[in-house]
C-alpha positions as CSV (number, residue, x, y, z in Angstrom):
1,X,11.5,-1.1,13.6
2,X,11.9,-4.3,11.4
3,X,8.6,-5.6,12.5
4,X,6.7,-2.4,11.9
5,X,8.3,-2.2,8.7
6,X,7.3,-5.8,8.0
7,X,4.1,-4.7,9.1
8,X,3.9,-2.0,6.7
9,X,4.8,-4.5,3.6
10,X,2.1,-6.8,4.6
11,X,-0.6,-4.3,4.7
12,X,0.8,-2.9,1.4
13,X,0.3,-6.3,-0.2
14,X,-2.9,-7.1,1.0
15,X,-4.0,-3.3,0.1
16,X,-2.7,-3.5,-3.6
17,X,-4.2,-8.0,-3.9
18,X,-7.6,-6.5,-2.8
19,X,-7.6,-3.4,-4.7
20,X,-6.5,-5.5,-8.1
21,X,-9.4,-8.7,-7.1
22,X,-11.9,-5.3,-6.8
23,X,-11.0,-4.1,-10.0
24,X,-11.2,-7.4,-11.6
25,X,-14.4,-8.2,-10.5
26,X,-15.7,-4.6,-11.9
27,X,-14.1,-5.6,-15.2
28,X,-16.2,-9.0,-15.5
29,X,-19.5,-7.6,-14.2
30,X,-19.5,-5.0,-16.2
31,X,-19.1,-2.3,-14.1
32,X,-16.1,-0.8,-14.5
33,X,-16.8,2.8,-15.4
34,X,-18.5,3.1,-12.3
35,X,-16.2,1.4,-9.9
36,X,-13.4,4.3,-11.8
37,X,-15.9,7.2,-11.5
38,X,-16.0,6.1,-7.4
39,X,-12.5,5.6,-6.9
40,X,-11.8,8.8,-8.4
41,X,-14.0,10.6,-6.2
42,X,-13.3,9.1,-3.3
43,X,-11.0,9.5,-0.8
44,X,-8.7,6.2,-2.0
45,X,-6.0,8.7,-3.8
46,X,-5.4,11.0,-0.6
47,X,-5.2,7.4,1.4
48,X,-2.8,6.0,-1.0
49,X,-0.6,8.9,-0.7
50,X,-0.7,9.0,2.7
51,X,0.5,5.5,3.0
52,X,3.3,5.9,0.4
53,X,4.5,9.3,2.6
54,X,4.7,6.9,6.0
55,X,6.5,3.8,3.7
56,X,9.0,7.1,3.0
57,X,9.0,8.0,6.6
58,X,9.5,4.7,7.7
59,X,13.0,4.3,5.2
60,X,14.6,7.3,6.5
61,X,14.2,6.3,10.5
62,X,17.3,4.1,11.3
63,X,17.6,0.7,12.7
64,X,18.4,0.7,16.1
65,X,20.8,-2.5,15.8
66,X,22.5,-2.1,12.5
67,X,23.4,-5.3,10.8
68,X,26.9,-6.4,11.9
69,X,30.0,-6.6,9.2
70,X,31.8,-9.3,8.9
71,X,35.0,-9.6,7.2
């Protein structure tokens, strides 16, 4: 479960660097009320809320091994 979790971060990372270098290179072509009028319309917001439920569902499944305590 760690490494799918791990997984998960990465991808989220990546998915939020490329979405921001997009945006920015909107902003210095000149573009950017486009690029907004297509990401609005598009299907980017059911996507992104999609991933965030499976980032929920992935914090509420236990760790098979929990972390030893040591006193």
């Amino acid at each position: 479960m760690k490494l799918i979790r791990s997984i998960y971060v990465l991808l989220t990372a990546i998915g939020i660097g490329s979405g921001y270098a997009v945006s920015q290179q909107h902003f210095f072509t000149g573009t950017t009320a486009a690029y907004t009028e297509w990401i609005d319309r598009s299907i980017v917001p059911v996507a992104a809320l999609v991933w965030l439920v499976a980032g929920l569902g992935l914090s509420l499944i236990p760790d098979k091994n929990p972390p030893e305590v040591t006193e």
